[in-house]
N, C-alpha and C positions, 0 to 999 in steps of 0.2 A: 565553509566552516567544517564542516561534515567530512571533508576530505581530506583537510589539513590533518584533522585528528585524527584519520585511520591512516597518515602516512607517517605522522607520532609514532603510532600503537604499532604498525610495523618496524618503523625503526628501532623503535624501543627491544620488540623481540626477539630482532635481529641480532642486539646488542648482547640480549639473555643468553639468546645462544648459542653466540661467539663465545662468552665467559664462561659458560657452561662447558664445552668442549674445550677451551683450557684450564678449569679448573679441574675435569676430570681424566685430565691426559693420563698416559701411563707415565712412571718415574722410572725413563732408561736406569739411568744408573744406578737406584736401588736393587733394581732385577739384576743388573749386569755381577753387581755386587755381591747378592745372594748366591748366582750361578757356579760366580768364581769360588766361593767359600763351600757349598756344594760339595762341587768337584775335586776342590784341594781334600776334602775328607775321604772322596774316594780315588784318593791316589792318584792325582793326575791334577795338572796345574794348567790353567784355562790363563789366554794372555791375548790382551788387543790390545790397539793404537786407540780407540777412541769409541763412544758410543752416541749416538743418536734414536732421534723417533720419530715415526710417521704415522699422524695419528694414535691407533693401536698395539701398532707395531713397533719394533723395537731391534737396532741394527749395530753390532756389534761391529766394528771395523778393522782391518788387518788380525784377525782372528789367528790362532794358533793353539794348539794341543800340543803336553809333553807328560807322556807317562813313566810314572814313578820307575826308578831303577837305574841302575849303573851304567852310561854310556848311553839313554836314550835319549831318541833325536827328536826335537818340536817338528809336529804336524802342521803347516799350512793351511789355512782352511778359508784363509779369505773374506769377506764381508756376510757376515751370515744373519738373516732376517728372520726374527721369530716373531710370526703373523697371532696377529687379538692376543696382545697379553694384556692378563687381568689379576689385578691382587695384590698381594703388600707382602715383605719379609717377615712382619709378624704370623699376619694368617697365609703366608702360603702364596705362589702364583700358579698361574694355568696358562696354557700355551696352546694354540689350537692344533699348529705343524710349523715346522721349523724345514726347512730341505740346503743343504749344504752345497756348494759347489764341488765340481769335482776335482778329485786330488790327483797329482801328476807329480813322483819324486820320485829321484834318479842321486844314487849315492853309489860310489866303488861298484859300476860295470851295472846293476840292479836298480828296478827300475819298477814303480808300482804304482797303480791307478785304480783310483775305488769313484765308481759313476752312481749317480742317482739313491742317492743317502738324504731319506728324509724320513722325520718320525710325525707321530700325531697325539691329540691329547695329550699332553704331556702336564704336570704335577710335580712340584716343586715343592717341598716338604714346609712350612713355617717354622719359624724359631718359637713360637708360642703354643705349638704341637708339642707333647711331651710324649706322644704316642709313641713304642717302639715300630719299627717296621723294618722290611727286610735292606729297601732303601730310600735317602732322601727323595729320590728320582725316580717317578714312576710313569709312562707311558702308555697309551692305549696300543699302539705299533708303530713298527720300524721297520725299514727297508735299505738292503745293500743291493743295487743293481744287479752292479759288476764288479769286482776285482781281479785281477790280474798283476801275475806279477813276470818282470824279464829279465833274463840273463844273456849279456853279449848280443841283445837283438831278437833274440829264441823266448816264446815263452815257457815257461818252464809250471806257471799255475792259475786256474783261473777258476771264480766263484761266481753262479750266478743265482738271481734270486732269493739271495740272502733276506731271510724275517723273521720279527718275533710278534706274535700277538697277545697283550695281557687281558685278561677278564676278572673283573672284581668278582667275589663271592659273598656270600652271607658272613657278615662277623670279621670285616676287613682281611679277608683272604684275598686269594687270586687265584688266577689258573693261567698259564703260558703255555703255548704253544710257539714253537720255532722249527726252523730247516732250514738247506740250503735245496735249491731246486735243484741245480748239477754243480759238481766240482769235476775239474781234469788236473791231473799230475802228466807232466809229460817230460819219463824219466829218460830219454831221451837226449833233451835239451836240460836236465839238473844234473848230470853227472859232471864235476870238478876236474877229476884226472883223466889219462890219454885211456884206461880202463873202460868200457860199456858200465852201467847200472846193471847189478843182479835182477833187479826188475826185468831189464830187455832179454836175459837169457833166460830168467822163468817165460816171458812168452808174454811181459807186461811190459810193449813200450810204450802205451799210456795206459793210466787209471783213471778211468770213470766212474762215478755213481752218485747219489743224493745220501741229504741225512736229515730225521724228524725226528722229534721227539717231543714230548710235554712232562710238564711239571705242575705243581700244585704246593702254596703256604695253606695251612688252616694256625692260626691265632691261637684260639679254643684249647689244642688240642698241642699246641707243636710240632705236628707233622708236616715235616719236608718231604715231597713226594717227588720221584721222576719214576714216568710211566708211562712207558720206557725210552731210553734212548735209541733208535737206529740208523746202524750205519748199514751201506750199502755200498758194494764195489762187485760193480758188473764184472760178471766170468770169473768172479776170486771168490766171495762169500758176504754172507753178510752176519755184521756184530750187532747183538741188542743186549743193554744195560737198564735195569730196573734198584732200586731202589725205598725204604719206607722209613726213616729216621724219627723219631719223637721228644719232646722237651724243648723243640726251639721254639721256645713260647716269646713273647714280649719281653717279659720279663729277663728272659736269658737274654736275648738283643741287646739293651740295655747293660747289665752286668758287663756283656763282652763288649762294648764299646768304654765302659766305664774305664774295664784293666788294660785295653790300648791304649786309653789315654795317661792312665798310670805308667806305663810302660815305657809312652815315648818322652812323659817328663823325669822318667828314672833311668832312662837309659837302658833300661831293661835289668837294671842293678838289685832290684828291690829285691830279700830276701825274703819277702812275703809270697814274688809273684808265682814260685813251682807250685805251692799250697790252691793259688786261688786260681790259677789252670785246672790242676785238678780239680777243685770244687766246682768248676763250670762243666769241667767234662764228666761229673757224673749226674748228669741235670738230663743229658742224654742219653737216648735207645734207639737199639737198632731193632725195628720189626722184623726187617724181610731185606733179600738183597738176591739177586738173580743176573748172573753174566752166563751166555749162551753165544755161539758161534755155528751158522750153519754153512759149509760146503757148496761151494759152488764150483768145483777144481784147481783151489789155493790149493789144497792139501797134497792134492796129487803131484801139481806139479814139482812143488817144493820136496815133495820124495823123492821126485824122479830128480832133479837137479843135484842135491848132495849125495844121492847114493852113486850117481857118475862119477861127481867131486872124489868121492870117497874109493871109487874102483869096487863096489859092491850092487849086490840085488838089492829092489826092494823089500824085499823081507826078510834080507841078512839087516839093513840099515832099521826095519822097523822092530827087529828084535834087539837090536842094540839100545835104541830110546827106551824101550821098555822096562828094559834090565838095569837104566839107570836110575828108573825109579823110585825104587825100595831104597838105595842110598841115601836120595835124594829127599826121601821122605821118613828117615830114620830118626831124625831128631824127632819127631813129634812123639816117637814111639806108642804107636799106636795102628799095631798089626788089621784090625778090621778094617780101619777106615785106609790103610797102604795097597791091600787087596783089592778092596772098592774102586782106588784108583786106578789101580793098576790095570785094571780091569774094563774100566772105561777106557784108557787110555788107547789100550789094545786093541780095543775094537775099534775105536773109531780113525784110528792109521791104517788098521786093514780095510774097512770098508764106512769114507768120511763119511756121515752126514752130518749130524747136530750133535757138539759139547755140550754140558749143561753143569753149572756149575750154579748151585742155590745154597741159600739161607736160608732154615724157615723152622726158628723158635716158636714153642707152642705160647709163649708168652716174650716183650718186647724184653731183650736184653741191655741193661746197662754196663756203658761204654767202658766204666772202670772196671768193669767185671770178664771183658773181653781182653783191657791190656794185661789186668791182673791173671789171667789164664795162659796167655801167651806169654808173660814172662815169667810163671811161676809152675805152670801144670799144662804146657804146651799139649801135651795127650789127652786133656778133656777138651779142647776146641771144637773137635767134633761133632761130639756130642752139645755143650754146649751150646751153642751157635744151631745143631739140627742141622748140620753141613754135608750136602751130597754131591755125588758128581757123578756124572752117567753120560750113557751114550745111547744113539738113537734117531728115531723117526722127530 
């Protein structure tokens, strides 16, 4: 008796929770559905044969990608599994990692392969969110293997190590981090006509080097930060771009999602919409903005290269750039800041090291006040903005 009953109570639970595990399955197709609508908002149109689940997961079939623009081609991508998804269109889904198969397409002679493309944590926006943010899609990181691309059998470029890392902050911000571990160009094998690349007579028949950089939203505050970007190209120089914007608050997100949408139901007809551009672009300020390049013997050689071109010295050719300066710099009329250039300029063709070109208002400049100077009072920019340029260590 004793035993029949605990083989009841077993089956019984058994029963509980089989039904349990179907009733808590995930809804492929609501996810599927949310993703594609997603994506079509940020310009790109997500397309499969079919969808399925396993368990948790959730398998998209004959997959394909086509980004927005004239003459572009749908991407490939195959049956792609996004592992433990959890959550609904209303509140939102979450995705643990996703990893793509790898792409292999070959169009007019070129030929391009991107390996090992997988991201994690991933955040999928709800429709019952009203929050702004910077996007519906948010990931903890991603990863590009490899890329590569070929011409005629030769490759001609290749990325490796490609990632981004996002980290939440206090007050729904973030902070990103990205690079590329190495990239090569190999101008070599890109050159088109029966001509060498200028690359292989400067003394570059490939290009090597990495690029990092981070960024940061604050909410609060509206600051868009990157700090800094760099590039890096061995034996040539290396580029860093910083940046400090403010006002892209939530609120502005919003607004400027509102007038795209205005936009694309008007055709962009509305006689309203140059007013209410303007009224978003002066919501914005620039803090701070800093591009700099330092010398690794790019500079040299490309002296040395056009002043042969040219049948001149070096310092016949580098008193020629010089001297075109001041023309070149006439419209703003503003003889200090022509000198200041000119000045920089000179030195650092005579002897590279670091360009420096900076922004740095003692208070955040608004954005209408920068166009409005540049198309009205071009000669206070200068000053305005606190705009230097120098040369140096």
């Amino acid at each position: 008796m004793t035993a029949s009953r605990s083989r009841s109570l077993l089956a019984g639970l058994a029963l509980v929770l089989a039904g349990s595990s179907s009733a808590f399955a995930v809804d492929g197709q609501a996810f599927a559905d949310r993703l594609k609508a997603v994506m079509a908002d940020q310009s790109t149109t997500l397309a499969y044969t079919g969808v399925s689940t396993d368990d948790d997961d959730v398998v998209l079939k004959g997959a394909q990608v086509t980004p927005k623009g004239e003459g572009a081609q749908p991407v490939s991508l195959g049956d792609i599994r996004f592992e433990t998804v959890t959550g609904s269109t209303p509140d939102g889904w979450r995705v643990a990692r996703v990893q793509l198969a790898d792409v292999d397409q070959s169009e007019d002679g070129t030929r391009v392969t991107l390996s090992g493309i997988a991201a994690e944590g991933i955040q999928i926006k709800g429709t019952n969110d009203k929050a702004a943010a910077l996007s519906p899609i948010f990931f903890d990181r991603a990863q590009i293997n490899n890329v590569a691309v070929e011409r005629q059998g030769k490759t001609v470029a290749t990325v490796e190590n490609g990632r981004v890392e996002n980290l939440p902050t206090a007050g729904g911000g973030y902070r990103a981090n990205f690079g590329i571990g190495r990239f090569l160009l190999d101008a070599t094998a890109a050159s088109d006509g029966p001509d060498p690349s200028p690359l292989v007579a400067l003394g570059y028949p490939q290009l090597t080097g990495d690029l990092t950089g981070s960024g940061a939203w604050d909410p609060a505050t509206g600051a868009l930060t990157l700090d800094p970007l760099q590039l890096e190209v061995d034996n040539a120089g290396a580029l860093s771009f910083s940046y400090t914007i403010t006002g892209y608050t939530p609120s502005f997100i919003q607004s400027l999602a509102q007038l795209s949408d205005q936009m694309k139901a008007s055709q962009g007809a509305s006689d309203g919409t140059g007013m209410a551009v303007i009224g978003l672009i002066s919501q914005l300020y620039l803090r701070s903005a800093e591009l700099s390049f330092t010398d690794r013997s790019l500079t040299g050689k490309l002296l040395d290269y056009y002043s042969a071109q040219n049948k001149q010295t070096r310092p016949e050719l580098v008193d020629q750039l010089v001297s075109a300066l001041p023309l070149a710099l006439a419209y703003l009329q503003n003889p200090e800041f022509q000198a200041q250039v000119t000045a920089a300029v000179r030195d650092f063709l005579q002897n590279p090291r670091t360009l420096n070109i900076s922004i740095a208002p003692q208070n955040p400049i608004p954005a209408t006040q920068i166009l409005g100077a540049a198309m009205g009072a071009p000669q206070t920019l200068p000053q305005v903005l606190n705009l230097s340029v120098r040369s140096g260590n």
